[in-house]
C-alpha positions, 0 to 999 in steps of 0.5 A: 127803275127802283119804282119799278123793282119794287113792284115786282119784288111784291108781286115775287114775295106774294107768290111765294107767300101763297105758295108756301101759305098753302103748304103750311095749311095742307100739311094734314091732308094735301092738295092745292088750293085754286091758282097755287102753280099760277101762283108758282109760275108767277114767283119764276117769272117776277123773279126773272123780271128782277135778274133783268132788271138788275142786269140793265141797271148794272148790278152786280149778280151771283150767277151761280145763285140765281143758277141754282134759285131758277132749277129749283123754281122751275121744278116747283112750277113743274110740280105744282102743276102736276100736282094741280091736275092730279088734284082735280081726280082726286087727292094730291100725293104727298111727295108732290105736295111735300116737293112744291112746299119745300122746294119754295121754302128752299128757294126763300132760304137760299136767297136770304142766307146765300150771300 
């Protein structure tokens, strides 16, 4: 199970370091590089793979944290996939792309500095 939980840790940090890798390299002119909502949706995902897999070893969870990361990691799926399509007619707007960097930046934030 540790094993396991160590996989999708990776995968889950990966997705976040492309996200916010992304946003950090684009700041003068924004857009997406190929695969950032991919890369977006995969970080929710493994990140919810983690709450299960915490819940079935019996870990004890802050739900109210986990509350606020998956609100948070679903307008940044959502915004980062908007932002894709509006990438492929043209150049992104700022507030999206300013939106999808920060919101991932928050996210990492909180689940360090929340305890």
């Amino acid at each position: 199970m540790e094993f396991l939980k160590g996989i999708f840790v990776v995968i889950h940090l990966v997705c976040m370091a492309i996200v916010i890798g992304n946003w950090l390299t684009n700041l003068r002119a924004p857009r997406f590089a190929k695969g950032v909502w991919h890369a977006a949706a995969g970080s929710f995902v493994s990140g919810l793979i983690l709450v299960g897999l915490a819940t079935a070893a019996a870990d004890p969870l802050n739900h109210v944290k986990i509350g606020v990361k998956a609100v948070v990691a679903i307008l940044v799926v959502t915004l980062a996939f908007l932002g894709d399509k509006q990438g492929k007619r043209g150049e992104v707007s700022r507030g999206v792309f300013t939106a999808v960097g920060a919101g991932a930046l928050l996210n990492v934030l909180l689940a360090v500095l929340w305890t």
